[in-house]
N, C-alpha and C positions, 0 to 999 in steps of 0.2 A: 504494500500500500504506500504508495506515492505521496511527496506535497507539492504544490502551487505555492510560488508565494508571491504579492502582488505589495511591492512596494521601492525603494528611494536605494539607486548606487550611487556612491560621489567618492570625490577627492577632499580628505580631513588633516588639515593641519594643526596640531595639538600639541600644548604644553601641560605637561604634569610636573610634579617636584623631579619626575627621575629624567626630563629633558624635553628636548622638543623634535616631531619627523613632523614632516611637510608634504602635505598635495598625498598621502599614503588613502590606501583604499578604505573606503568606509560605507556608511548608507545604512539603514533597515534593511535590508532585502539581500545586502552583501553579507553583515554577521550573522543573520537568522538564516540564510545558505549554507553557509559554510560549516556552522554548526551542526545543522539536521544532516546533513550530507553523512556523517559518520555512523548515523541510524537507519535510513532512506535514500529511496531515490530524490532529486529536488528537480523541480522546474521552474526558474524567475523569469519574472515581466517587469522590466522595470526601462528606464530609458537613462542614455547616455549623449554625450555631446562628441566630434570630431576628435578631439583632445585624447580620446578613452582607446588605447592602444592596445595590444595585444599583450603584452607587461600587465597590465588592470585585471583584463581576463584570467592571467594564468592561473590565478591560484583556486578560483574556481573553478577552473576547467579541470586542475588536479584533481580538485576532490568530487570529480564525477557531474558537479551540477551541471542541468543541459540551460545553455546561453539561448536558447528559441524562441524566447520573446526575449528578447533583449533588444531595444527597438536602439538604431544610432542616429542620429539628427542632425543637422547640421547648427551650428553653437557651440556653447561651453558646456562639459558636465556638472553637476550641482556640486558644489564645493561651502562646506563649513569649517570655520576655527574657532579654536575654543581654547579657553585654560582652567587650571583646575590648581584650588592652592591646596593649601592643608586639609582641608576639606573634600575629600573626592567624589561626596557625595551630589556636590552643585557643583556645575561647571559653569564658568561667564561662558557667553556666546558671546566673542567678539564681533564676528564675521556670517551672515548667512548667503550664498550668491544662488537665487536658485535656478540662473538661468534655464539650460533647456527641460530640469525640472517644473517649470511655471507652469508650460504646456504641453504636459504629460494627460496621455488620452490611454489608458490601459485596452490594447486587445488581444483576448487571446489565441493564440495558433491553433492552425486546425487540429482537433481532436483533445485539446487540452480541453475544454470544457465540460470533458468528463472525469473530471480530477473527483476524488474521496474526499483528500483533504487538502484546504484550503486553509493561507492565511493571508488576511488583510493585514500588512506591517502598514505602520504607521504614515499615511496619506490621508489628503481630502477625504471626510466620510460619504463623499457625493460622489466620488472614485471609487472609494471602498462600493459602493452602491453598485456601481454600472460593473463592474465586478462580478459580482454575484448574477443580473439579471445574464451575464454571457455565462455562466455555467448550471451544469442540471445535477439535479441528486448529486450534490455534496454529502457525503456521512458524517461530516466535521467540519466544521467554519468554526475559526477564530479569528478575533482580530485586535490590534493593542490603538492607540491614541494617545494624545499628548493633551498639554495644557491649553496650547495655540487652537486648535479645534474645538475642544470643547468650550473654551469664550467665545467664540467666533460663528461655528455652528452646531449651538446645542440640538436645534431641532432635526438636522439631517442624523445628526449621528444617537440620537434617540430613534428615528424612524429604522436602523439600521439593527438595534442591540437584539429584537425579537426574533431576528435571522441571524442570528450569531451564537452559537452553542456554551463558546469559551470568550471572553474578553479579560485580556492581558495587559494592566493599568498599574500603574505604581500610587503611593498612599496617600499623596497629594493631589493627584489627579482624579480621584475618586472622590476625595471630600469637596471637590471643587464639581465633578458631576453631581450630586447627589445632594449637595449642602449641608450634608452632614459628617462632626467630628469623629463620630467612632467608627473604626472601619469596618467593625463588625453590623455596626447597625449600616452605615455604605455596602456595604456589597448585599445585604439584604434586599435596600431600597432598587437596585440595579439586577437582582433578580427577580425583582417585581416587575420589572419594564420588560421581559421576555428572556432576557440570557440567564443558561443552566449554570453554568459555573462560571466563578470571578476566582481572577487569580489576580493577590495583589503583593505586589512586587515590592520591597523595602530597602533595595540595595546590601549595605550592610546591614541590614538586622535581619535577611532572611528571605522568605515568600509565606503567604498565607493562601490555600486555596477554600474555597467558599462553594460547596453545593457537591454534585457528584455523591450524594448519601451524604457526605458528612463535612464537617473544617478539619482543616491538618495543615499544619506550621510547620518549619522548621529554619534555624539558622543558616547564614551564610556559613559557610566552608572555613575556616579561619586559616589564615594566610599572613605570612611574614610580613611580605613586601608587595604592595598593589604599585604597579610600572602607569596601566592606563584602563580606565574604567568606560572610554567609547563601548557601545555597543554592548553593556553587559545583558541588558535587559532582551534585543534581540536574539544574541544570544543564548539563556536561558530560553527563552518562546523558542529556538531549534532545536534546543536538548528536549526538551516538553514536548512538544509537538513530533518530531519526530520520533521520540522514544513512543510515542500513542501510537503513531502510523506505523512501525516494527511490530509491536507488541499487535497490532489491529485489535485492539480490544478498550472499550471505552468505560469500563467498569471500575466504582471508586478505586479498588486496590490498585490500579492502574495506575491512578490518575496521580498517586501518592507517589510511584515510582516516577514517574515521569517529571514529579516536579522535583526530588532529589538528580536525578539525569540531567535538565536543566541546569539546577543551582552546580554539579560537578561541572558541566561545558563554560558558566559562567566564570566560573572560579580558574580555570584554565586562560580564558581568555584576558582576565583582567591583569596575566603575567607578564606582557607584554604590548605592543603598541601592533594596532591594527588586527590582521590576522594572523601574526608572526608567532604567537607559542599556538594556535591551531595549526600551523603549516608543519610542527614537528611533530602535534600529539599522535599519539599513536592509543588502538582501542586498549592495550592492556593498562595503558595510565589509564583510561577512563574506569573501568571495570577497579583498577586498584583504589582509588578516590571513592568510587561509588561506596565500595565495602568500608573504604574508611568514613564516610559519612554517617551510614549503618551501624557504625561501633560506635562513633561519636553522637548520635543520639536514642542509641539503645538503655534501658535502664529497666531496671526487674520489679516485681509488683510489690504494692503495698504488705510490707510486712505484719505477719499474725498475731505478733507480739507488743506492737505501738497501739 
């Protein structure tokens, strides 16, 4: 079982405390590739500008994902820069340029539209929209969003959540859809609006998933040294998503696996800049990490004697 993913590649140049690379590959649609790919097959549609050389391609072309919607345009490709201080949880945005991202019209290749699963990475929810009306029987639609859309367009991207099985929102953007403080009561109010499961993303403090039978939390991975935190959050949404699409089975004990899969692909990725510690991971790190996750929040029942 396959994934679609429909959203944003660029060139990111970034400063963290551990330095700065420039114009290096970045986007929604590039980390959540790159990552599911080690689970699944992957298909992107996203658009690039003249600039986006066969260099940009490689490292997803390594990892299997097929470039067929990959629309190329003539322009710039979309290019962000950012930096991050002590804090790696906010990044400033210095920089947005979304040139031939601006006029990005998603369509998909013949036959894709019979994808299982589907993710909406973070785009227009009126994109995210024309999206869906091009494919049939989906068995899984997810999709994530940011802050920028939901002030902008609450209405489209409310009309959108009732067709979306999973949505993939970090804790601020949730209490800003929802207008409420507790995340727990947030992702109740957003399962009322049609979507089964809320998965809310915390950076460092972790994930919470919401629905699927039950809530299940767990911590981020703990980690010496964080190098660059782009794209973690995509990233986990391809450990997640993909570990479902492997696994074909969308039943909560799943759905529990698949966010520890996630949170390990995250934790990988945030060792380095761009998709430079994916390009050396190899599955038995992930399989080692996993089980070390599993040890580190494993713990034995209530005693008979307290």
């Amino acid at each position: 079982m396959g994934i679609l993913v429909v959203g944003s590649v660029a060139l990111d140049t970034v400063t963290t405390p551990s330095g700065t690379r420039r114009e290096m590959l970045g986007g929604s649609a590039t980390h959540f590739s790159a990552s599911a790919s080690f689970f699944t097959g992957v298909r992107l549609v996203a658009v690039v500008g003249e600039d986006f050389g066969p260099e940009h391609e490689k490292p997803l072309r390594d990892r299997g994902v097929d470039l067929g919607g990959l629309q190329r345009v003539p322009g710039r490709t979309f290019r962000w820069t950012g930096e991050y201080g002590d804090d790696l949880n906010n990044p400033t945005t210095l920089e947005t340029q979304l040139n031939v991202f601006a006029g990005f019209e998603p369509v998909l290749p013949p036959g894709w539209n019979q994808t299982q699963v589907l993710f909406l990475a973070n785009i227009d929810p009126e994109l995210q929209w024309k999206v869906l009306e091009q494919t049939q029987a989906c068995e899984l639609v997810a999709a994530d969003t940011m802050n920028y859309w939901i002030g902008s367009k609450p209405e489209a991207l409310r009309r959108l959540l009732p067709r979306v099985k999973v949505l993939l929102i970090n804790d601020g953007e949730i209490r800003q859809l929802t207008g409420r403080k507790n995340v727990v009561e947030a992702a109740d109010a957003v399962r009322d609006l049609g979507t089964a499961v809320v998965v809310v993303k915390r950076g460092e403090h972790g994930v919470a998933v919401f629905g699927a039978g039950e809530t299940f939390a767990i911590p981020a991975f703990p980690l010496r040294k964080v190098v660059d935190p782009t794209g973690a959050g995509d990233t986990f949404a391809g450990g997640f998503l993909g570990f479902l699409a492997r696994s074909a089975s969308f039943e909560s004990e799943e759905f529990r696996r698949a966010a520890v899969a996630g949170s390990v692909m995250a934790s990988f990725q945030v060792e380095d800049f761009s998709l430079d510690r994916l390009k050396r991971l190899t599955p038995g790190e992930i399989r080692e990490r996993y089980d070390a996750f599993r040890r580190l929040t494993a713990f034995g029942a209530y005693p008979d004697t307290l």
